[in-house]
Backbone bond lengths (Angstrom), bond angles and torsions (degrees), N, CA, C in turn:
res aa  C-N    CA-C-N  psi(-1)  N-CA   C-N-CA  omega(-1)  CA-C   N-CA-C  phi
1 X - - - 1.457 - - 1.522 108.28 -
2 X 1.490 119.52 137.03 1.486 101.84 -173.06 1.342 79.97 -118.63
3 X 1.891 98.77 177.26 1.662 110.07 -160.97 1.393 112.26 -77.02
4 X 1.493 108.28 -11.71 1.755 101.64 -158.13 0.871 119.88 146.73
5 X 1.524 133.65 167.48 1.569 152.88 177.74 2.128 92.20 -45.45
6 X 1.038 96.17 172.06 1.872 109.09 169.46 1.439 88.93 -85.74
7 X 1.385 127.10 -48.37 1.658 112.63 -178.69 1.063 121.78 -34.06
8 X 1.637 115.95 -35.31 1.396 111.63 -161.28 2.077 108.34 -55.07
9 X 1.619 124.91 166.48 1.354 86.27 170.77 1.804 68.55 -171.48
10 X 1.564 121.17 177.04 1.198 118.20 -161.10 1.667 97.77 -156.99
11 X 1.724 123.32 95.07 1.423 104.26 171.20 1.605 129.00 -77.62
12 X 0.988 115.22 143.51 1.679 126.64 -136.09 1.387 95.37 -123.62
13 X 1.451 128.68 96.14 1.781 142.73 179.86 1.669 93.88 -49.48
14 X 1.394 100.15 121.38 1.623 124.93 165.09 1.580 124.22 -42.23
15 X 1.356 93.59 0.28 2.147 104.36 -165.77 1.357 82.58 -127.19
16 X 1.198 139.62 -38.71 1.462 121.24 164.86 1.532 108.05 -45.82
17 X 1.388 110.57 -86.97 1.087 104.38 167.41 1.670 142.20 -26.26
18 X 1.410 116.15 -18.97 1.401 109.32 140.65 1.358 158.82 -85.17
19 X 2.076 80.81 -17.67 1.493 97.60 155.09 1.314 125.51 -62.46
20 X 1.794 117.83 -20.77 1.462 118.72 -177.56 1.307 104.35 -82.06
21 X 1.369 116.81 -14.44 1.826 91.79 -164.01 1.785 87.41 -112.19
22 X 1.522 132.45 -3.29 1.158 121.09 149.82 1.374 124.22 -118.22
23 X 1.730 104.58 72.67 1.029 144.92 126.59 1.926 98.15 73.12
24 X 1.299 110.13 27.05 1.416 124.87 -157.90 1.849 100.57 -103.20
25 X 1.184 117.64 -36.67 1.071 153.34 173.82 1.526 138.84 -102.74
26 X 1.271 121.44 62.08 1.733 105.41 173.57 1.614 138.90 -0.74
27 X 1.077 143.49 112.66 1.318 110.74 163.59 0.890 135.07 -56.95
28 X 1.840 123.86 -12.37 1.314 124.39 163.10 1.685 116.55 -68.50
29 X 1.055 110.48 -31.12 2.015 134.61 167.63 1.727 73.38 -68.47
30 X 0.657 140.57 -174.45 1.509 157.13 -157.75 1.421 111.89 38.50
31 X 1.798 110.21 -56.31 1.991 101.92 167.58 1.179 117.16 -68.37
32 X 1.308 125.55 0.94 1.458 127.26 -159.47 1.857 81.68 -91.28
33 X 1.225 104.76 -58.42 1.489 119.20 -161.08 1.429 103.59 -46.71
34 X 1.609 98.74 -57.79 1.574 105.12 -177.53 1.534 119.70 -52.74
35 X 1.372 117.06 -40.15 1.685 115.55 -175.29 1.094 114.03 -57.76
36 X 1.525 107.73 -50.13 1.656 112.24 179.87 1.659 106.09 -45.92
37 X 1.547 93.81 -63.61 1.590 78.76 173.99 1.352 152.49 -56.08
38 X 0.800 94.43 -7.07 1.579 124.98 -166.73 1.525 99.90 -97.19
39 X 1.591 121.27 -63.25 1.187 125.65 -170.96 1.458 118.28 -63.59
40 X 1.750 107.43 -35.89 1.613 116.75 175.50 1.543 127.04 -99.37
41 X 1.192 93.99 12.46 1.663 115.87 179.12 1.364 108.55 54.81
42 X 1.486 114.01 -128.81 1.512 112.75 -158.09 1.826 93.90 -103.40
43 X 1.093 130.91 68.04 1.248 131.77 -179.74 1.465 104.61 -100.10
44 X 1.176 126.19 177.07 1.660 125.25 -169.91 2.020 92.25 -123.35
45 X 1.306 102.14 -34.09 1.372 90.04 -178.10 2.080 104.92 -132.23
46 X 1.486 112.53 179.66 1.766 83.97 -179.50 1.921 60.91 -151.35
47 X 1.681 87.78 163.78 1.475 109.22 161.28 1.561 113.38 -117.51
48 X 1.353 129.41 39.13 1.494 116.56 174.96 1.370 116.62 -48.84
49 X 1.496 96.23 146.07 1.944 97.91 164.65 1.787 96.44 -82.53
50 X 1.399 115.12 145.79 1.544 132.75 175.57 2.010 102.51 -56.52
51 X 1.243 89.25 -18.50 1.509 91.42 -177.87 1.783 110.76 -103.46
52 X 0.846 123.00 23.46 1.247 140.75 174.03 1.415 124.75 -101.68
53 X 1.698 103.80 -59.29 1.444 134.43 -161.24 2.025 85.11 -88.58
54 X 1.310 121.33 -32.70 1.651 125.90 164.57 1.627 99.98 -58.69
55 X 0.946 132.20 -35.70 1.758 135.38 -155.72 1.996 92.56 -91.88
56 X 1.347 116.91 -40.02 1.303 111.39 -141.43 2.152 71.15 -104.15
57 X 1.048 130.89 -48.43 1.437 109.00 -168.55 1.754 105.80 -86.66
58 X 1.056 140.82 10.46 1.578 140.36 -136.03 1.017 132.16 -12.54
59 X 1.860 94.72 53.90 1.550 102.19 151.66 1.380 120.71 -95.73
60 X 1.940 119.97 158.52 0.876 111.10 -160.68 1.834 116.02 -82.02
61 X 0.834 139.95 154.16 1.350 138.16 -161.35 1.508 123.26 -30.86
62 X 1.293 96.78 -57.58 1.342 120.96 -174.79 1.884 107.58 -76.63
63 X 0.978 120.61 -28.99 1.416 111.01 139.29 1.645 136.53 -39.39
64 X 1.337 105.77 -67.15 1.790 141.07 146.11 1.951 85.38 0.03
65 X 1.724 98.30 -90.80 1.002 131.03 -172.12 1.748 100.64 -28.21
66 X 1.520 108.14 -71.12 1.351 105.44 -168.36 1.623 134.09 -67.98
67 X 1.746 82.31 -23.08 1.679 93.50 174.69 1.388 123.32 -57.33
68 X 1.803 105.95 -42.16 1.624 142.95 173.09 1.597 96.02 -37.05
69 X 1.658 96.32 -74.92 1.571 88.41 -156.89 1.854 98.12 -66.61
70 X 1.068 123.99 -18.01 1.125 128.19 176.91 1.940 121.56 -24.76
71 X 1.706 81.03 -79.08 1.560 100.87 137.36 1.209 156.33 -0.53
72 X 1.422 72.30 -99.06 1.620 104.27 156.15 2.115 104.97 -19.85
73 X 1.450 83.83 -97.12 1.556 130.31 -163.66 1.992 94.96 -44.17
74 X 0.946 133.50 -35.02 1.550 152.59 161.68 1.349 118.24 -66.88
75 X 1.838 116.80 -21.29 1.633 110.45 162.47 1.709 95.17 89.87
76 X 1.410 120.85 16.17 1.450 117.10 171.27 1.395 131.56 -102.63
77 X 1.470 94.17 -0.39 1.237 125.04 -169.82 1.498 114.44 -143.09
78 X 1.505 135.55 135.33 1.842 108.51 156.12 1.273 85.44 -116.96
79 X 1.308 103.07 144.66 1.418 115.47 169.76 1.698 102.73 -103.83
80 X 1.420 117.47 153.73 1.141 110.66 -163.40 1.959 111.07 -144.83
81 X 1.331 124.05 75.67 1.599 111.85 -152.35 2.080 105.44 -58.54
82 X 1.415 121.40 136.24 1.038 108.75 -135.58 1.690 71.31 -132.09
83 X 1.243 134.43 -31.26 1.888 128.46 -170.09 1.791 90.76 -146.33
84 X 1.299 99.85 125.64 1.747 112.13 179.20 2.050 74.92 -77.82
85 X 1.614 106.93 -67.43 1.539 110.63 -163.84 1.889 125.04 -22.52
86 X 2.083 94.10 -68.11 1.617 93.15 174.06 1.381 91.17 -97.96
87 X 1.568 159.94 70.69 1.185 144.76 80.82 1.887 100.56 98.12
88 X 1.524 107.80 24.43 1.950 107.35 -179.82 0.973 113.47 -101.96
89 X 1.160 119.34 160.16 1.463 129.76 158.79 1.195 135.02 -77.98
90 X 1.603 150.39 174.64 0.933 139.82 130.82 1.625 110.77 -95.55
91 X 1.058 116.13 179.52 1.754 130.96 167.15 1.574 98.08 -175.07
92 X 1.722 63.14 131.64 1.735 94.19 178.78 1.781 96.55 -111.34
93 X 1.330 106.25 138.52 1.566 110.43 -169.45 1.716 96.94 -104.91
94 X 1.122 109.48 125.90 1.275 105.46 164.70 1.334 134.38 -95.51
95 X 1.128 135.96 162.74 1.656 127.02 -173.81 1.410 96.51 -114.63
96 X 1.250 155.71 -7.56 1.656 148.21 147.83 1.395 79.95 -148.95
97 X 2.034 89.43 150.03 1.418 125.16 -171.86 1.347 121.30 -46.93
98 X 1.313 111.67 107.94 1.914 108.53 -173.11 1.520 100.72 -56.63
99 X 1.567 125.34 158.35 1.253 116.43 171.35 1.623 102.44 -120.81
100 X 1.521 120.68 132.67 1.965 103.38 -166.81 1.594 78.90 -93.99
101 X 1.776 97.54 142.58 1.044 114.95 173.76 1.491 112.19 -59.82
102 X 1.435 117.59 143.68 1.547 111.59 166.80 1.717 129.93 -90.47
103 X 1.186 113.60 115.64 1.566 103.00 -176.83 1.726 119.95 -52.33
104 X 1.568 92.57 147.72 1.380 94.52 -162.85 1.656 101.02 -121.06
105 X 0.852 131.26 174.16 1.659 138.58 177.05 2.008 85.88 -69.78
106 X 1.383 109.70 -53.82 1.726 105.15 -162.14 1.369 94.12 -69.69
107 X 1.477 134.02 -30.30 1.543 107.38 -168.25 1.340 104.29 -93.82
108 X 1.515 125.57 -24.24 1.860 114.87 150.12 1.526 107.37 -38.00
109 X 1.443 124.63 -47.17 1.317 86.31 -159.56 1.469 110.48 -102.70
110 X 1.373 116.77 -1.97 1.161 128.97 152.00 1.670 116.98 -31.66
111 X 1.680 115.88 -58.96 0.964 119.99 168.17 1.359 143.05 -65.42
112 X 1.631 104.24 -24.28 1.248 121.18 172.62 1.883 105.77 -79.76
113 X 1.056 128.93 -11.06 1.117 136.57 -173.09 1.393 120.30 -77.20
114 X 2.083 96.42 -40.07 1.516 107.52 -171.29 1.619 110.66 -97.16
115 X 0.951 110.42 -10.82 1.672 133.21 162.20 1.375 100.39 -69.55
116 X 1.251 145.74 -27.88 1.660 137.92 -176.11 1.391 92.39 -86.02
117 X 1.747 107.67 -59.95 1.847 89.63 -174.58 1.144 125.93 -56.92
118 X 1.837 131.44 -41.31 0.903 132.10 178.66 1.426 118.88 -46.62
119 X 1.484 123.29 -58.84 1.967 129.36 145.62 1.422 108.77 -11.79
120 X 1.323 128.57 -47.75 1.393 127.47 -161.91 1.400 117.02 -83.00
């Protein structure tokens, strides 16, 4: 299966690209990044099956898999499980590295706080 027209084309955030050349990022995590983009155009989120995005780059799945969380795990990607039933994903593409907030003792109790008023 090849990827597409020559039109196809994928702009690629300048901090990615530094994550690739400091060693933060694969260059295979980098074509991975680009196809999606490339393949789903200007979308904010995509639902590929892992066995698809394996068909369209020909890597083998379990690559797929590692590049993903690769991604993932680097804030270039959120992956998001969206049906336990048909078994998809979401992805949300980011344009600079999401950072997941870290839980804190204050935003536990932050939360436990707004859960009492809401009760009230």
């Amino acid at each position: 299966m090849r990827l597409g027209e020559s039109s196809r084309w994928a702009m690629t955030p300048g901090l990615l690209l530094d994550d690739v050349v400091n060693n933060k990022v694969s260059a295979e995590g980098l074509a991975l990044y680009c196809i999606i983009r490339a393949y789903w155009g200007g979308l904010d989120s995509v639902y590929p099956k892992q066995e698809t995005i394996a068909k369209l780059t020909q890597f083998s799945l379990s690559k797929v898999k590692r590049l993903l969380k690769e991604l993932n795990d680097t804030g270039w990607i959120i992956k998001e499980r969206q049906s336990m039933v048909y078994g998809y994903n979401q992805y949300f593409i980011c344009d600079e590295p999401f950072v997941k907030p870290i839980p804190t003792k204050l935003s536990q109790k932050l939360r436990e706080l707004e859960s009492d008023v809401q009760e009230d």
